[in-house]
N, C-alpha and C positions, 0 to 999 in steps of 0.2 A: 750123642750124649743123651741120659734119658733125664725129664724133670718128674717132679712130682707133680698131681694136678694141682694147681693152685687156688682155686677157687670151685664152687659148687656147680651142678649144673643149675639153669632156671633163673628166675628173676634176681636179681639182684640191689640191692638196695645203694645210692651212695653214699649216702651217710656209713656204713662199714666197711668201707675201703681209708686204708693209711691216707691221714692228711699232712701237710707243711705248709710252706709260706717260702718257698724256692727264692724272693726280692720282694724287697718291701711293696706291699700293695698287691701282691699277688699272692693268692692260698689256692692249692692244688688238693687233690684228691688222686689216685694212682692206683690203678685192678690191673693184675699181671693176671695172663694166662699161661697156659703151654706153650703159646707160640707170638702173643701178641702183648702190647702193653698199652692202657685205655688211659689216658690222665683227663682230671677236669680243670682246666686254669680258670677261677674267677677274678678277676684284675676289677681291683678299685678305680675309679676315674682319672686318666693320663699314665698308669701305673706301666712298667716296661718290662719284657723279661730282654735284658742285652741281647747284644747278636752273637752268636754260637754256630758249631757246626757240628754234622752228626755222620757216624760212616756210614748209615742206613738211610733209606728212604723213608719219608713218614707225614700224613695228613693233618692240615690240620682244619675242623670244620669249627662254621661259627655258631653258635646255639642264641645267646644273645645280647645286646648293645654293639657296637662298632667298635672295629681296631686298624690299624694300621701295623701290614705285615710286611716285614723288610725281606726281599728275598735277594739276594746278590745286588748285583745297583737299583733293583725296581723298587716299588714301595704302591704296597696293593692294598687298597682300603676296601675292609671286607665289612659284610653287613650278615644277621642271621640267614643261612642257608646257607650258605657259601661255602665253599672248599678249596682250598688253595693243596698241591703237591708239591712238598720238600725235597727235592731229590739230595740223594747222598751226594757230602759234601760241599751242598751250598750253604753259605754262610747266610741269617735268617736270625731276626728279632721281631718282638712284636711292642708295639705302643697303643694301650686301650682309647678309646675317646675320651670324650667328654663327660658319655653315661657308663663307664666302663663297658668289661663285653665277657659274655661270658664264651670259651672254646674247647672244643674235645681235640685231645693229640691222640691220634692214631696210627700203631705204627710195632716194627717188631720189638718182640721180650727185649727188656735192656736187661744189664746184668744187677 
């Protein structure tokens, strides 16, 4: 199936990428490519996005404040740098700290 390219080459700004607010306390930002889809979640202080599951595999890295990320029964408290991998089909939420946290989801084109 072919896409159209969906973005430009070269820098990119995030302020022009589609924003939302997916749960209260959390506002997101979302850059689809050809093949990948970028999201930014900035989560207010203790804010959650539920636990979910996805059929793809997908990253999620920590930029900054601390979260708590539910991965099947474990529960990984990530700090900036971090990277945790989602594998397809596990079930996975997250819960921000104290200072909120800010994360990038990486991972393939959704529809």
């Amino acid at each position: 199936m072919s896409r159209e390219r969906a973005l430009p080459e070269g820098r990119l700004e995030w302020t022009s990428f589609a924003s939302g607010s997916p749960h209260e306390g959390v506002r997101s930002r979302r850059l689809d490519s050809e093949e990948l889809t970028l999201i930014r979640y900035e989560f207010a202080p203790r804010a959650s996005y539920p636990l979910h599951v996805h059929e793809h595999e997908h990253f999620i890295h920590a930029v900054e404040g601390g979260a708590s990320v539910r991965l099947g029964s474990d529960a990984l408290e990530v700090r900036p740098g971090d990277v945790v991998r989602v594998p397809a089909g596990v079930m996975h939420g997250i819960t921000a700290g104290d200072q909120g946290a800010t994360l990038l989801n990486v991972g393939p084109r959704r529809s």
